[in-house]
N, C-alpha and C positions, 0 to 999 in steps of 0.2 A: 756606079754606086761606090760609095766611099768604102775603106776598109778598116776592120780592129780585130786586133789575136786576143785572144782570150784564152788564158792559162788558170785553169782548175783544177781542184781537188781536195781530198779531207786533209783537214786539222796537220801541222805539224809532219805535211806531205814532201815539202820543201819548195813550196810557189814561189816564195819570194826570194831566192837565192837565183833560180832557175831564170826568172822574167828580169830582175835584176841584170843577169851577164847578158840577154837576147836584146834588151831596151837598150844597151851602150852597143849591141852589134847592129841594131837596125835604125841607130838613132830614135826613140823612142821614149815614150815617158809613161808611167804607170797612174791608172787608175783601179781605186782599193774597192773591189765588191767584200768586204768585208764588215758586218753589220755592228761592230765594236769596235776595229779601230777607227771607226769614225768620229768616235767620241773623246773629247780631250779629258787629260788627268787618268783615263784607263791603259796604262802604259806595261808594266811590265807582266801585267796578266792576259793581254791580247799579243804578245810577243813584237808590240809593235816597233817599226825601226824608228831610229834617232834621226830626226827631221831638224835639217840645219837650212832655215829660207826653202823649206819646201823642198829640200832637196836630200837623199843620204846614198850613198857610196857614188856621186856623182849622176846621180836618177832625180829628174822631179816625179814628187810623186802627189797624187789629188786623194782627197777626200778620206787622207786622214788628218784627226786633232781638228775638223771640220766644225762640230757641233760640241755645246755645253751640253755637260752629261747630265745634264735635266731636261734637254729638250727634248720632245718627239720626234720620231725618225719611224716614217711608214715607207713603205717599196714605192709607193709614188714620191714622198717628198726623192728618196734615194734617186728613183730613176731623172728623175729630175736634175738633179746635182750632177749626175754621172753623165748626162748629155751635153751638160753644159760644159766639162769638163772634157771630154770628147772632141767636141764642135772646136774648144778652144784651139787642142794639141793638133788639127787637122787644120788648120784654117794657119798654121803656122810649119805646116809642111810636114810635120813629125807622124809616127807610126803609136796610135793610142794601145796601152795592152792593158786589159781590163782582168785584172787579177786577183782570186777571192777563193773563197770556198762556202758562199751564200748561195747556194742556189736561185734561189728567189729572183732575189738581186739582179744576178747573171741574164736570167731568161728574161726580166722585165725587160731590160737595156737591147740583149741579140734580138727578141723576138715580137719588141716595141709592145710591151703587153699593157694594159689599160682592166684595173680591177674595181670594182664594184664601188660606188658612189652613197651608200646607204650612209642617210644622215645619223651623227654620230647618236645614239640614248646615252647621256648622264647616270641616268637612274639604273635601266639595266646597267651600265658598265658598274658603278659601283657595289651594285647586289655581285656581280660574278668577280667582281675583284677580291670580294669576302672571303670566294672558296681558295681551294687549295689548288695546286696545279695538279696534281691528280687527278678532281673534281673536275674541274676545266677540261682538261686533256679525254676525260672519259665522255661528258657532255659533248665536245667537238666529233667524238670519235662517233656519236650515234648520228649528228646529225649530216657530217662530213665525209664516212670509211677511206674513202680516197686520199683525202684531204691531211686525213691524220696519218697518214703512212709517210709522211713529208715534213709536217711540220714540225720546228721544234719545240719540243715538250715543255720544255724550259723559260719560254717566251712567254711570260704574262700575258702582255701588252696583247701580242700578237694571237695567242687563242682567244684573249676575250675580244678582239676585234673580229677575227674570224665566227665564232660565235655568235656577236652581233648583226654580221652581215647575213647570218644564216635563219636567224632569227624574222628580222627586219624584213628580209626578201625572201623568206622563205621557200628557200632553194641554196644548196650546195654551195658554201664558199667558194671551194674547187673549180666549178663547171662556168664559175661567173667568169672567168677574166677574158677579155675581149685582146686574141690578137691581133696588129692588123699589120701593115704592109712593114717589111724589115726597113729601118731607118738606113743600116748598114750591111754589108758583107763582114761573115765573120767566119775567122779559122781559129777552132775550138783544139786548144791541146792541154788532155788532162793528165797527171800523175797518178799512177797508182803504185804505189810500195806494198809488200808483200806485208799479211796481218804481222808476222813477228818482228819485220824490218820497220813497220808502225809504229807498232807496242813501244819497239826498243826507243823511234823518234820521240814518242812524246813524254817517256817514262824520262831523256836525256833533256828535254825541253822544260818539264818543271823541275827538273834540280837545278836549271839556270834559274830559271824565275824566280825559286827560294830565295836565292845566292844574291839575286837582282832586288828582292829586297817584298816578294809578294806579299808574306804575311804582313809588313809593314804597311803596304798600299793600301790593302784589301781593309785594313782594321782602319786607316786612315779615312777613307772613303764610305765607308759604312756609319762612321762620326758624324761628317759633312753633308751627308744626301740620306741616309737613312735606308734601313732596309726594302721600302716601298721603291725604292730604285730600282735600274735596270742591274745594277749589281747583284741583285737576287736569284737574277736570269742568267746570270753568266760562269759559265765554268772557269774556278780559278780565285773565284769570288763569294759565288754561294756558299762553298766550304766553309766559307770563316765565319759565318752570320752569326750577329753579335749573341739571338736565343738560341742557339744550338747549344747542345750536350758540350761540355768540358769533354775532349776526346783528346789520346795522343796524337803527336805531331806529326806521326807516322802513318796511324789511319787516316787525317786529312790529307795526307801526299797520296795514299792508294787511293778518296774517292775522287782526288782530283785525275788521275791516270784511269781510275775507270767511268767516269763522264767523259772523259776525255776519247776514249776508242767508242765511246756510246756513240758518243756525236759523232764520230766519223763513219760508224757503220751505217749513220742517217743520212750522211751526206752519199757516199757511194750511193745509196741506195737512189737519194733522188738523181743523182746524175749518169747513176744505169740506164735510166728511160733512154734519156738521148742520144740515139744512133749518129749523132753530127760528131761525138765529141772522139778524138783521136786520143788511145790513150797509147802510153807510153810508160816504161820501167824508169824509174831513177836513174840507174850507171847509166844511160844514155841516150838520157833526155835531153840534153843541149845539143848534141851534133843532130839528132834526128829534128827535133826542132826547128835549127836552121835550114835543114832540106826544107823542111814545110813551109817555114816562111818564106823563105826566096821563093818557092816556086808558089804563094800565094799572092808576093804582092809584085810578082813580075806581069807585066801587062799581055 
C-alpha cells in the first residue's frame, strides 16, 4: 500500500513551516487539507503562502487558489481533488504530505470516508439559510449531539447541508459516513503548542495580516461577492461585515484573536479522538519528525 504523512493541527500551529522544511528533506510536495485556502482571491486572511507556478519556497504545493470563491466546495468534491492530487505526486515517485487543520477533510482522504448522498431540497435550503447561525448550529445540535461537538459553527454551507441530510434521512448526519478500505498508509504527525504559546501565535499572525493589508481584502471582497458568501464563514473576514456595528479597530483585532483560539480549541478537540495521530511540541517537531518518517517509509 502506497504511503502519505500527514501533518496536523490547530490554526496558526505552524504546519506549513514544519511540512515545508520535511517535503524538501524527503523529496515531497504538499497537499493543502485546508478548507479556505483553497479558494482564490482569499489570500491574506487564510495566511495563505505566495504561489509562483504552483510552487513557494521551492515546494509544489496542490489545492490551493484551486477554486473560484463562489464555487461550492463539499468534503467529497474536496476528497476528490485531494486524490487526485495524491495519485498524481505518487505516480511520479514523490512522497505526498497532506497538510491542513480541516479535520474533515483529513479523515475523508486517511480513512477513504464516503458521506451521505441525500438529494439536495432547494426549498428546505433556503428556509434554513434564513436563520442565523446560531439558529442553525442549535437546530443541528438537537438533531446531531455528536455531530455538533465537531462541527464548525461558522460554516453556513455546511450546517445547513448537515441539517439537510438529517432531515431528509432522518438519521444523524454523524453516524452516516461509510468508511471503507484505506486507499493509503498514512503517518499522522500533529502539532500541539502550549494555549499561551497559541494565544501569542495567532495574536503575532493577525498583526501580519493587518500589515498584509486584511482590512483592505476583506472590505474588498465583501463588495465583489457579497455578504451571502463564504466570507461570512470565515474568520478574518466575518469581522468586517459590511452590517456590522461601526466598532474600533481594536475590538475587531480582539474578535478576530478570540474566533481565532475558538476555532482551534474545536479543532484539538476533533483530533483528540484519534489515537493514530502522534503529537509532538513545536521546539522539536522537525528532528523528531524525521525519525518518524525515515522509519515510515523505509521498507
Amino acid at each position: 500500500m502506497k504511503k502519505i504523512v500527514v501533518i496536523l493541527g490547530p490554526t496558526a500551529s505552524g504546519k506549513t513551516d514544519l511540512s515545508i522544511r520535511l517535503a524538501k528533506r524527503f523529496n515531497g510536495e504538499i497537499v493543502s487539507a485546508d478548507s479556505r485556502q483553497i479558494f482564490k482571491e482569499m489570500d491574506v486572511g487564510t495566511a495563505k503562502p505566495k504561489l509562483r507556478r504552483g510552487y513557494f519556497n521551492k515546494v509544489r504545493h496542490h489545492l490551493i487558489n484551486s477554486l473560484a470563491l463562489n464555487n461550492e466546495l463539499t468534503v467529497t468534491i474536496y476528497k476528490k481533488l485531494a486524490l487526485k492530487a495524491i495519485r498524481d505526486i505518487q505516480k511520479r515517485g514523490k512522497l505526498p504530505f497532506l497538510v491542513g487543520g480541516t479535520g474533515l477533510y483529513i479523515r475523508a482522504v486517511v480513512d477513504n470516508l464516503d458521506f451521505p448522498k441525500a438529494v439536495p431540497d432547494e426549498k428546505l435550503r433556503r428556509k434554513l439559510e434564513a436563520k442565523s447561525l446560531k439558529d442553525l448550529f442549535q437546530l443541528y445540535k438537537k438533531l446531531d449531539p455528536e455531530g455538533a461537538k465537531v462541527i464548525d459553527k461558522n460554516n453556513q454551507r455546511r450546517l445547513v447541508r448537515a441539517i439537510e441530510v438529517c432531515l431528509k434521512t432522518k438519521q444523524p448526519f454523524w453516524q452516516q459516513r461509510n468508511k471503507k478500505k484505506p486507499l493509503f498508509r498514512a503517518l499522522e504527525i500533529g502539532i500541539r503548542p502550549s494555549k499561551t504559546v497559541l494565544a501569542s501565535n495567532i495574536r503575532r499572525r493577525t498583526d501580519q495580516m493587518l500589515r498584509l493589508g486584511l482590512e483592505r481584502e476583506a472590505k474588498k471582497l465583501f463588495k465583489k461577492y457579497g455578504i451571502a458568501s463564504i466570507l461570512s464563514q470565515t474568520i478574518g473576514y466575518l469581522e468586517w461585515l459590511p452590517q456590522s456595528e461601526a466598532r474600533p479597530k481594536q475590538q475587531i483585532i480582539k474578535e478576530i484573536n478570540n474566533h481565532s483560539r475558538q476555532y482551534a480549541k474545536r479543532q484539538l478537540t476533533w483530533f483528540k479522538k484519534d489515537s493514530r495521530i502522534i503529537w509532538l511540541k513545536p521546539k522539536d517537531c522537525f528532528p523528531k519528525s524525521i525519525e518518524l518518517i525515515n522509519r515510515f517509509i523505509t521498507p
